[in-house]
C-alpha positions as CSV (number, residue, x, y, z in Angstrom):
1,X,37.3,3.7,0.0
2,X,35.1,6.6,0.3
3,X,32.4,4.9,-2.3
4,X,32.6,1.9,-1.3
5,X,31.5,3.2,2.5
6,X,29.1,5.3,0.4
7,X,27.9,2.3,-1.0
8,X,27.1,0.0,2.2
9,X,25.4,2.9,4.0
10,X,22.6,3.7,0.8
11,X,22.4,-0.5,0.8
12,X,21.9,-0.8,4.4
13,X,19.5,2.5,4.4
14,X,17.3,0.8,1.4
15,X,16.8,-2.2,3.6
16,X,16.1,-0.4,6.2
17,X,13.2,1.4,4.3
18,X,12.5,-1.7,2.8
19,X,11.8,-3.9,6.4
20,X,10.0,-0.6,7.5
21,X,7.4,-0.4,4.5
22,X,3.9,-3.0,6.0
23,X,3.1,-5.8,3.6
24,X,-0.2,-6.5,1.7
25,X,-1.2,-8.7,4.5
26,X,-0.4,-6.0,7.3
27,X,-2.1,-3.1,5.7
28,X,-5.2,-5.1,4.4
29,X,-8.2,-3.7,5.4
30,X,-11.9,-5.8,5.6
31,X,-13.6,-3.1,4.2
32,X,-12.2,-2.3,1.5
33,X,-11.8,-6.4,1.0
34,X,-15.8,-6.5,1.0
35,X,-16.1,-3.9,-1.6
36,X,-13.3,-5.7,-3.8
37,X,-15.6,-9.1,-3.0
38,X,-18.3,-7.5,-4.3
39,X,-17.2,-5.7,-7.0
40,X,-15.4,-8.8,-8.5
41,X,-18.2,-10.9,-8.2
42,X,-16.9,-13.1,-5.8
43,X,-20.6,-13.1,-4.0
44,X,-22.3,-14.6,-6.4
45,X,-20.7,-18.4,-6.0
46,X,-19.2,-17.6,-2.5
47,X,-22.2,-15.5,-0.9
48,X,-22.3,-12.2,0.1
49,X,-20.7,-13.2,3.8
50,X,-18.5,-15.9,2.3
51,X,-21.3,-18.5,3.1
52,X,-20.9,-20.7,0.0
53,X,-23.6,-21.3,-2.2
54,X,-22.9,-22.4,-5.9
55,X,-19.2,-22.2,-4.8
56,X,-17.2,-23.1,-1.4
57,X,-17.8,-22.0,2.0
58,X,-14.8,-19.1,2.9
59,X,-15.7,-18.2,6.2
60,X,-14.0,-18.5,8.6
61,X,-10.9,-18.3,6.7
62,X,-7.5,-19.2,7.8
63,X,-6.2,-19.7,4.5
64,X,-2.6,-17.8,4.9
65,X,-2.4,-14.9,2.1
66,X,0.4,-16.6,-0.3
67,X,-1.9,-19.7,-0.3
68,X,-4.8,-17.7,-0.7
69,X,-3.3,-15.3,-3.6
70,X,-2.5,-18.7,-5.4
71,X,-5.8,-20.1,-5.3
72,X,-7.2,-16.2,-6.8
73,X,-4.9,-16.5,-9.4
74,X,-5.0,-19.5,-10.8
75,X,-8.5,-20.7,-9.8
76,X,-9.5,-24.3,-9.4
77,X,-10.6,-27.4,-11.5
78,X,-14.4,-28.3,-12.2
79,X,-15.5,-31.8,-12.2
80,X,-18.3,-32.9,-14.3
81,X,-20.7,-31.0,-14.3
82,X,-20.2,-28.8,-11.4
83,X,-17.7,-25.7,-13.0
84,X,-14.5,-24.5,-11.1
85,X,-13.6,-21.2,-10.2
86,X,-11.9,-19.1,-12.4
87,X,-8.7,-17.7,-12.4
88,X,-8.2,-13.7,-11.2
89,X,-5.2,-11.8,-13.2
90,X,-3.8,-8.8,-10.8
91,X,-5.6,-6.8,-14.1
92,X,-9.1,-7.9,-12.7
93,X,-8.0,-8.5,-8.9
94,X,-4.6,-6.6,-7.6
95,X,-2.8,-7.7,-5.0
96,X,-4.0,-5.3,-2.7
97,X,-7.6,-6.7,-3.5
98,X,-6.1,-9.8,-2.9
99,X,-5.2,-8.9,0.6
100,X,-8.2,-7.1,1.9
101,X,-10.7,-10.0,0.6
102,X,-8.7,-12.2,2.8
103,X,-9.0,-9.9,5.8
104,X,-12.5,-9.6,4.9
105,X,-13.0,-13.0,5.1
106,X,-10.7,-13.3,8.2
107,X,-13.1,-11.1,9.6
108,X,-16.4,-12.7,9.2
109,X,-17.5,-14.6,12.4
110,X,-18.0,-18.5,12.2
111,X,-21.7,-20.0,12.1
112,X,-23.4,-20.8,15.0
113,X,-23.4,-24.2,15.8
114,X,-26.3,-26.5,14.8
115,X,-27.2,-27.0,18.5
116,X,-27.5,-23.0,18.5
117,X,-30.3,-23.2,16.2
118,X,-33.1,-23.2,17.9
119,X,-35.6,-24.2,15.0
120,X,-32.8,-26.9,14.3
121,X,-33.9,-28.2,18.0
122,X,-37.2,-29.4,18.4
C-alpha cells in the first residue's frame, strides 16, 4: 500500500511541476522573436516590420501560436507564377523561435489608416 501512496504523490507532484512550467507562448519574448525574424530571413518576403512585400502582410497578427506554428512548418502553396512560402523544420526554426516571432509580430502596431496619411489627403 505504501508504493502505491508513493506512487500517486510523485504522479500528482509531476503534474504539479508540469502545470507550473510557462508555455512557449507565455514565455515568448518580441525581441528575441525579431532577431529570430531576421536571422531566418523571414524579412525578406514579409518585411523587416511584418509589412508584406514579396510575401503576405503579418502585422498585426492575431494568428494563435498552434495555427501560426503550422503555417512555419509546413509553409504554403504557390500559384503560378507567384512562389509560396517555404516550410521551417524546428532544425532551421525551434519552437521557441517559433513563439517569439509571433510575439514579435503580436507586438508590431497596426498601420495608420489611409485617412491618417496626410499626403494620401489632398
Amino acid at each position: 500500500m505504501n508504493n502505491l501512496l508513493l506512487a500517486a504523490v510523485l504522479l500528482a507532484s509531476a503534474f504539479q511541476a508540469q502545470a507550473q512550467q510557462p508555455s512557449a507562448n507565455e514565455r515568448a519574448s518580441p525581441t528575441n522573436g525579431k532577431l529570430a525574424f531576421m536571422r531566418a530571413g523571414c524579412y525578406a518576403c514579409h518585411g523587416t516590420v511584418g509589412q508584406g512585400g514579396a510575401g503576405a502582410r503579418l502585422a498585426p497578427f492575431t494568428l494563435p501560436l498552434e495555427g501560426f506554428q503550422i503555417w512555419v512548418r509546413n509553409g504554403t502553396p504557390g500559384w503560378g507564377f507567384i512562389s509560396g512560402m517555404p516550410g521551417y523544420t524546428a532544425a532551421v526554426v525551434t519552437d521557441q523561435e517559433v513563439a517569439d516571432i509571433r510575439a514579435y509580430l503580436a507586438s508590431l502596431p497596426a498601420p495608420r489608416a489611409a485617412d491618417e496619411i496626410p499626403l494620401l489627403n489632398p
